[in-house]
Biotite code that builds the C-alpha atoms (Angstrom):
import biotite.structure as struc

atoms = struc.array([
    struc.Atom([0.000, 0.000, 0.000], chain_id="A", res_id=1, res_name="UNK", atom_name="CA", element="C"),
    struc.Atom([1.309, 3.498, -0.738], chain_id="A", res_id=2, res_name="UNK", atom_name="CA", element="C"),
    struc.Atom([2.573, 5.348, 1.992], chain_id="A", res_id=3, res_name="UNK", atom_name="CA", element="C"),
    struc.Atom([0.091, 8.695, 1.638], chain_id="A", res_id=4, res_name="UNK", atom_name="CA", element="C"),
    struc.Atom([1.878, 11.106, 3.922], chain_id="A", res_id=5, res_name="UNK", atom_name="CA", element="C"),
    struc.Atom([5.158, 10.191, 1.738], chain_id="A", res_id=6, res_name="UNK", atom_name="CA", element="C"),
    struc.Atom([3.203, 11.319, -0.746], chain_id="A", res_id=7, res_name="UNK", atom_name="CA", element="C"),
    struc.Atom([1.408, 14.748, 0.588], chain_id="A", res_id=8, res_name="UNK", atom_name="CA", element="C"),
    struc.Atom([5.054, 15.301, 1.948], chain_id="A", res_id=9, res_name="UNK", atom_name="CA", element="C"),
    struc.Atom([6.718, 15.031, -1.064], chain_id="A", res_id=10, res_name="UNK", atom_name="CA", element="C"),
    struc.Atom([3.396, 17.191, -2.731], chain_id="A", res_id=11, res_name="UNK", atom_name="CA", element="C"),
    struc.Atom([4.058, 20.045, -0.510], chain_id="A", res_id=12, res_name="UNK", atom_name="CA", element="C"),
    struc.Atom([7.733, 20.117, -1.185], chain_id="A", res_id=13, res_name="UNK", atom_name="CA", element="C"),
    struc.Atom([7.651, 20.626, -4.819], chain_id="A", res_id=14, res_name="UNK", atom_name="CA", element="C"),
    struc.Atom([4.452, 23.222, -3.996], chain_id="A", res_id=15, res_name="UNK", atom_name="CA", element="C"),
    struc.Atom([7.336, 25.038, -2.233], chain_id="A", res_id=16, res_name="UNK", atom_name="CA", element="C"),
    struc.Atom([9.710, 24.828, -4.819], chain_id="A", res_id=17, res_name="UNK", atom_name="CA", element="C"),
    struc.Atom([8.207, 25.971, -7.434], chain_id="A", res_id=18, res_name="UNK", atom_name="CA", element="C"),
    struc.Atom([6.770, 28.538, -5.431], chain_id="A", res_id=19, res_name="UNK", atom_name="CA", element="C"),
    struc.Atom([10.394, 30.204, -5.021], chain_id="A", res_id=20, res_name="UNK", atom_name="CA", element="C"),
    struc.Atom([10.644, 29.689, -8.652], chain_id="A", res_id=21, res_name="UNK", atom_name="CA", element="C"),
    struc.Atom([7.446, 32.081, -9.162], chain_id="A", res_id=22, res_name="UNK", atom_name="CA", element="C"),
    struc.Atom([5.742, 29.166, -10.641], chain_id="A", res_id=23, res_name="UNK", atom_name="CA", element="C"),
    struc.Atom([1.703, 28.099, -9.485], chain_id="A", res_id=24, res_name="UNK", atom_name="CA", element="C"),
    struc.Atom([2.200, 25.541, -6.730], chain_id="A", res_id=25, res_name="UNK", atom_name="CA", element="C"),
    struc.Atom([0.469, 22.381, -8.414], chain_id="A", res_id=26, res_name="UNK", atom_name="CA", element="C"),
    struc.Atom([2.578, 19.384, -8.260], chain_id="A", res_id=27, res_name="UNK", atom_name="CA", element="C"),
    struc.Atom([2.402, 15.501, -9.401], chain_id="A", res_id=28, res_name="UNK", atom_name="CA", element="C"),
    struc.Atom([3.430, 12.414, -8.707], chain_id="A", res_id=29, res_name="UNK", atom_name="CA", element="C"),
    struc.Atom([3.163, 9.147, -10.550], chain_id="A", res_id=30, res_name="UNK", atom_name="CA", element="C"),
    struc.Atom([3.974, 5.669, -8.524], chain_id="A", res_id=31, res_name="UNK", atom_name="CA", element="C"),
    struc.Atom([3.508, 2.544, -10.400], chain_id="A", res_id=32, res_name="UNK", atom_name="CA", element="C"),
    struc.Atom([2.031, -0.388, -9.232], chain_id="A", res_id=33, res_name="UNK", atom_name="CA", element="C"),
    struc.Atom([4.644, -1.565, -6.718], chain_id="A", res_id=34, res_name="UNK", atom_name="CA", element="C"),
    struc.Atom([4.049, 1.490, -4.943], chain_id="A", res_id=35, res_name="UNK", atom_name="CA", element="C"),
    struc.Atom([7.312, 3.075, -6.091], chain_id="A", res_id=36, res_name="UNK", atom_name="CA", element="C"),
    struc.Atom([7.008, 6.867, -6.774], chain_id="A", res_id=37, res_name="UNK", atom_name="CA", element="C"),
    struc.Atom([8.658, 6.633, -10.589], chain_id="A", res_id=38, res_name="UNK", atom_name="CA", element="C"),
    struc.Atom([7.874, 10.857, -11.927], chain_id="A", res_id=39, res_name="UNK", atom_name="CA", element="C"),
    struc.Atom([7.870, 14.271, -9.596], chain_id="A", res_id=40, res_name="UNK", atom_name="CA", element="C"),
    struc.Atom([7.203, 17.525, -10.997], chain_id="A", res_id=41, res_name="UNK", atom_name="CA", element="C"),
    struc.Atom([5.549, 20.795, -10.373], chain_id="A", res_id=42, res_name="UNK", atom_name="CA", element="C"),
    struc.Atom([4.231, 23.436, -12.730], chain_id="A", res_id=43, res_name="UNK", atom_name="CA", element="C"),
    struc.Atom([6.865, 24.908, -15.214], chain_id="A", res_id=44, res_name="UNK", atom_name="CA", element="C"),
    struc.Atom([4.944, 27.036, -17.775], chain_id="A", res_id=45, res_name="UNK", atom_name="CA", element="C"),
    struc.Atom([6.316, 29.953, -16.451], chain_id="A", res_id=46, res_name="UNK", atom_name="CA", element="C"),
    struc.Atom([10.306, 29.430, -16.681], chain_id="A", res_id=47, res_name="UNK", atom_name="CA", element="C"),
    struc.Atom([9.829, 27.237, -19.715], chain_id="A", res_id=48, res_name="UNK", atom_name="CA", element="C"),
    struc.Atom([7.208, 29.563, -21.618], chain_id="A", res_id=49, res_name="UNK", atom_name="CA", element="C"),
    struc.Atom([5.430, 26.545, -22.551], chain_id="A", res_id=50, res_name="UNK", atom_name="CA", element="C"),
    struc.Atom([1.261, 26.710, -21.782], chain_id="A", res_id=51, res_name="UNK", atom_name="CA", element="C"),
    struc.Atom([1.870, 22.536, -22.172], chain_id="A", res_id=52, res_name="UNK", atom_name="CA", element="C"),
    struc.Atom([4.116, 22.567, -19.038], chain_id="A", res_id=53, res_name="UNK", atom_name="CA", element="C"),
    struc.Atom([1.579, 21.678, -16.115], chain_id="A", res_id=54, res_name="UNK", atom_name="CA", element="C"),
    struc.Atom([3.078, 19.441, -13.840], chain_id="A", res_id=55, res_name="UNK", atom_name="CA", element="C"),
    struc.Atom([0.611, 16.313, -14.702], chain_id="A", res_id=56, res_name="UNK", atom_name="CA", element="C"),
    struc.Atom([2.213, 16.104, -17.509], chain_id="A", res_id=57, res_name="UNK", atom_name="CA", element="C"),
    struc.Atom([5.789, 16.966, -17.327], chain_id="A", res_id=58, res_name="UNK", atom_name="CA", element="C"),
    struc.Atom([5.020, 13.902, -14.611], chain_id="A", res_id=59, res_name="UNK", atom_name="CA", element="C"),
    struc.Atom([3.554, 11.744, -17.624], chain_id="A", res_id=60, res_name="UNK", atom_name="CA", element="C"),
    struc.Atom([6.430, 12.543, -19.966], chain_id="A", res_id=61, res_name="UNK", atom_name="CA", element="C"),
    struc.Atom([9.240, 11.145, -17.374], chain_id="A", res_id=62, res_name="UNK", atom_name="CA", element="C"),
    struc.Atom([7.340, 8.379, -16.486], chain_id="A", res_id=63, res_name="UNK", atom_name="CA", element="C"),
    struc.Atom([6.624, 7.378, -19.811], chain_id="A", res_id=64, res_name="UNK", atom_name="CA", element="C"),
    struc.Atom([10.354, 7.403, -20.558], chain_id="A", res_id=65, res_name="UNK", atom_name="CA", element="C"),
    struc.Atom([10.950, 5.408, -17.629], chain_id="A", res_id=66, res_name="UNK", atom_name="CA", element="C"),
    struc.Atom([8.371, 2.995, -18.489], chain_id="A", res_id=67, res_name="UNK", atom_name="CA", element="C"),
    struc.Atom([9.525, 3.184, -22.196], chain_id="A", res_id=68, res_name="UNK", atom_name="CA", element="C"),
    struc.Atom([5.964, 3.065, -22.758], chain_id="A", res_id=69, res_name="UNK", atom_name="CA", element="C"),
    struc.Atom([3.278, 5.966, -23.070], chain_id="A", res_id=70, res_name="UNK", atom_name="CA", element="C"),
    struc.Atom([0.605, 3.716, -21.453], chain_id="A", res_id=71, res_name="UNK", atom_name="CA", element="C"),
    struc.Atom([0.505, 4.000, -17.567], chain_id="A", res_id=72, res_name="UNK", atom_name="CA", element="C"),
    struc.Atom([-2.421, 1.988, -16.950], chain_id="A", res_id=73, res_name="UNK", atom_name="CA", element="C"),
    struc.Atom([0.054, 0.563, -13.933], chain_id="A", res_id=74, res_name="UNK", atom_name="CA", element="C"),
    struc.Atom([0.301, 3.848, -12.663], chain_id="A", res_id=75, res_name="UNK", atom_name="CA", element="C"),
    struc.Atom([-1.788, 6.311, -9.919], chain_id="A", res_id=76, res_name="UNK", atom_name="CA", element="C"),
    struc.Atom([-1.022, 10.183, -10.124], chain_id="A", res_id=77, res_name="UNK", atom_name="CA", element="C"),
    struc.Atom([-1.162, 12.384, -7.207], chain_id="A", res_id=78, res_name="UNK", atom_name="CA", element="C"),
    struc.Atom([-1.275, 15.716, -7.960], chain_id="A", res_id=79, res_name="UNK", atom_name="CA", element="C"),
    struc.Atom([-1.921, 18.929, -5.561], chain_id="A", res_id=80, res_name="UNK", atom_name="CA", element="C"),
    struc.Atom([-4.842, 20.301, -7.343], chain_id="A", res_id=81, res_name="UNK", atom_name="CA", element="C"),
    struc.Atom([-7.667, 18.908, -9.507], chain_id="A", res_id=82, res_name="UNK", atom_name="CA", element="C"),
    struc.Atom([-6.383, 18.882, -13.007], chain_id="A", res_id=83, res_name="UNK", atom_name="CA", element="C"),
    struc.Atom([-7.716, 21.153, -15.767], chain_id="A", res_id=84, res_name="UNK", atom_name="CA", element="C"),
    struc.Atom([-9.355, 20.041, -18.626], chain_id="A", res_id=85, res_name="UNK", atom_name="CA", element="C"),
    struc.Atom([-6.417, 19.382, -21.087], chain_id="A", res_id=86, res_name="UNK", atom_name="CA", element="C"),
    struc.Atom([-4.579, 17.680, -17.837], chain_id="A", res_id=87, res_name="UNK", atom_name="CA", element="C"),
    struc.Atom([-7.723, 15.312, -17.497], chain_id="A", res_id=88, res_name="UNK", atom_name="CA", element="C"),
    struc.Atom([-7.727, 14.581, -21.449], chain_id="A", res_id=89, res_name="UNK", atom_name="CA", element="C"),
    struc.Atom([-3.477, 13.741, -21.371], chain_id="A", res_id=90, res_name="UNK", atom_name="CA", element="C"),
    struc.Atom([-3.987, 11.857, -18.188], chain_id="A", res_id=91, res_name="UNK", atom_name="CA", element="C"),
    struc.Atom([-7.205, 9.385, -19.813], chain_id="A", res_id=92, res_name="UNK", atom_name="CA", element="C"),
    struc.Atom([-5.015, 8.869, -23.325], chain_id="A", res_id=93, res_name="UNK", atom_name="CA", element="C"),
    struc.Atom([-2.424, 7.624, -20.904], chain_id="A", res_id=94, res_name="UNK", atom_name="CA", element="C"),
    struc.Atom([-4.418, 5.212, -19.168], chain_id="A", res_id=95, res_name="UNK", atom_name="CA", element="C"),
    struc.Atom([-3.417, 5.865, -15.682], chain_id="A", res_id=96, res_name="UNK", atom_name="CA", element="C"),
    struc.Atom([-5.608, 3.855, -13.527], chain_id="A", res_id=97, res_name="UNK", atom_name="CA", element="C"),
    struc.Atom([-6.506, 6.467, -10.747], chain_id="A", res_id=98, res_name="UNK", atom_name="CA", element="C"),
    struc.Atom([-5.959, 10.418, -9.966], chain_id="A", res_id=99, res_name="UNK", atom_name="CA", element="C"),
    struc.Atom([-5.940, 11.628, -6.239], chain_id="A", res_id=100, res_name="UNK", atom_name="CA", element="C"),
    struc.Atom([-6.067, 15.186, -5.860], chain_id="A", res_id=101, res_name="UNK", atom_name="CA", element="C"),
    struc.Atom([-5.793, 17.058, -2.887], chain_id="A", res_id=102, res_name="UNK", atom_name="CA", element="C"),
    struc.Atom([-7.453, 20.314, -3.838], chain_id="A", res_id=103, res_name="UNK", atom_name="CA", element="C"),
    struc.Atom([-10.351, 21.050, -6.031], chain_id="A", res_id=104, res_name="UNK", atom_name="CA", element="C"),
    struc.Atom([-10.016, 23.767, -8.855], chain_id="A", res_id=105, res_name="UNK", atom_name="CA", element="C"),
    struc.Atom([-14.253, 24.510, -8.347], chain_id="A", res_id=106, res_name="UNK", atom_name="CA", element="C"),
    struc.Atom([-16.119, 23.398, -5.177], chain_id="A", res_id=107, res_name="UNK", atom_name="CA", element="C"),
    struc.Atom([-19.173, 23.684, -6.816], chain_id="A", res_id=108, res_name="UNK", atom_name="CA", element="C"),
    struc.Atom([-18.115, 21.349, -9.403], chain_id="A", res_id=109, res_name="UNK", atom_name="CA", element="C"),
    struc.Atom([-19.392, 17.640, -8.994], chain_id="A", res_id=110, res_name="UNK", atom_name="CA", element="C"),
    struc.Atom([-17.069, 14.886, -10.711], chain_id="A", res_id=111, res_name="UNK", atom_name="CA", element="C"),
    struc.Atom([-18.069, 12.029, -12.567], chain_id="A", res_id=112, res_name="UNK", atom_name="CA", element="C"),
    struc.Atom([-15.231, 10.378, -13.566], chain_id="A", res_id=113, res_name="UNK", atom_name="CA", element="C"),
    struc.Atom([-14.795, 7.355, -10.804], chain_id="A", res_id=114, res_name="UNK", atom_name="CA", element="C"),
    struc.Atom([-11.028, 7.462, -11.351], chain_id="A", res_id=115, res_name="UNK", atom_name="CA", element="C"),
    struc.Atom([-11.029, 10.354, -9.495], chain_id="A", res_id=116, res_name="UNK", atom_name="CA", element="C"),
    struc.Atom([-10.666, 11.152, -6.290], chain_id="A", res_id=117, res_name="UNK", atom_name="CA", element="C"),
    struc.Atom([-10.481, 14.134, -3.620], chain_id="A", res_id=118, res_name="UNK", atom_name="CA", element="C"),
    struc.Atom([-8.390, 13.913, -0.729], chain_id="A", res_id=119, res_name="UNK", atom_name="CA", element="C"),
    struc.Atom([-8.851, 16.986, 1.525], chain_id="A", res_id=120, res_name="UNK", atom_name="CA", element="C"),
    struc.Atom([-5.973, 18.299, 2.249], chain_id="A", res_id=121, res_name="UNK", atom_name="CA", element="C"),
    struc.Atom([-5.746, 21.675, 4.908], chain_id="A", res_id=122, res_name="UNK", atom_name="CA", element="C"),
    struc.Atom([-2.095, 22.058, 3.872], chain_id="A", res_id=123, res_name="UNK", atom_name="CA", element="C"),
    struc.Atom([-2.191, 22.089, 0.203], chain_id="A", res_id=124, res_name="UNK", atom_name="CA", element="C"),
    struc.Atom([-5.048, 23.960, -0.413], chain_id="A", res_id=125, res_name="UNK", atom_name="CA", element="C"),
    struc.Atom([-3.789, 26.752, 2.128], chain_id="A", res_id=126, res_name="UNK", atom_name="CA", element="C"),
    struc.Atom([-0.688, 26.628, 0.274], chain_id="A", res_id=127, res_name="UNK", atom_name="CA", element="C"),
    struc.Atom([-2.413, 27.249, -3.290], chain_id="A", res_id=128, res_name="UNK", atom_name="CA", element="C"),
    struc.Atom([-4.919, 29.731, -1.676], chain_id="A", res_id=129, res_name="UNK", atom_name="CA", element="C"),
    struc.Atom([-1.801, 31.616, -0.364], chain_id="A", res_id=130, res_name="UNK", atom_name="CA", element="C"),
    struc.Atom([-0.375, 31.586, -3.513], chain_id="A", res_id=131, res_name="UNK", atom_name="CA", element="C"),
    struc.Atom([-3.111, 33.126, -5.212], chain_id="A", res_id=132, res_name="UNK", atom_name="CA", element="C"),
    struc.Atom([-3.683, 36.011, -3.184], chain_id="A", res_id=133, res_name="UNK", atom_name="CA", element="C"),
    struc.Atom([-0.157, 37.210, -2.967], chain_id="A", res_id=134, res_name="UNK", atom_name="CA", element="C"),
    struc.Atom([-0.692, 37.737, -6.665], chain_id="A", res_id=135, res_name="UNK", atom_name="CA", element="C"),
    struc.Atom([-4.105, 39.977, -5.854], chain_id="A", res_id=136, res_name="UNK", atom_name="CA", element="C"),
])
């Protein structure tokens, strides 16, 4: 079984790092099915200049060349925040078999994808929340 506050842990360290790199705090994780974390990323649009550069799927990308395979139907991603729409569209073409996400992008938002699932978490939606309003 995966080790969950490894997981948040390691979440809220790359939130911080790419926080001092002026990027949004979202970060991702894929561990494959022996419960080894294989990809770790956060958001990098904003030093690469590339819109494509959310941290779901810089995450994909590595694993994938891990793997040496683009299907990751072996493979759970944790990331920070709910992904957005193109996030949710890479991550189903890859075939990972379940998302966790930690902080929703809407609350009034239901979702009905079952592979899917919110984990409330105080620290890493405080941390994105924070984020956001020092740019107000």
């Amino acid at each position: 079984m995966v080790n969950l506050d490894k997981i948040i842990d390691k979440l809220i360290k790359l939130q911080k790092e790419a926080e001092s790199n002026d990027e949004v705090p979202v970060s991702a994780i894929i561990v494959n099915n022996d419960n080894e974390i294989i990809a770790s990323y956060y958001n990098k649009v904003k030093s690469s200049n590339n819109i494509l550069d959310h941290a779901e799927i810089l995450c994909i990308k590595e694993a994938s060349k891990k793997l040496n395979n683009w299907r990751l139907n072996n493979c759970d991603l944790y990331v920070s925040l709910e992904p957005c729409s193109m996030c949710k569209e890479i991550i189903k073409k890859s075939r990972i078999n379940n998302v966790y996400y930690f902080s929703k992008q809407n609350e009034n938002k239901t979702e009905t994808d079952p592979n899917y699932n919110f984990i409330d978490n105080e620290t890493i939606s405080n941390n994105l929340t924070s984020f956001f309003q020092s740019k107000r």
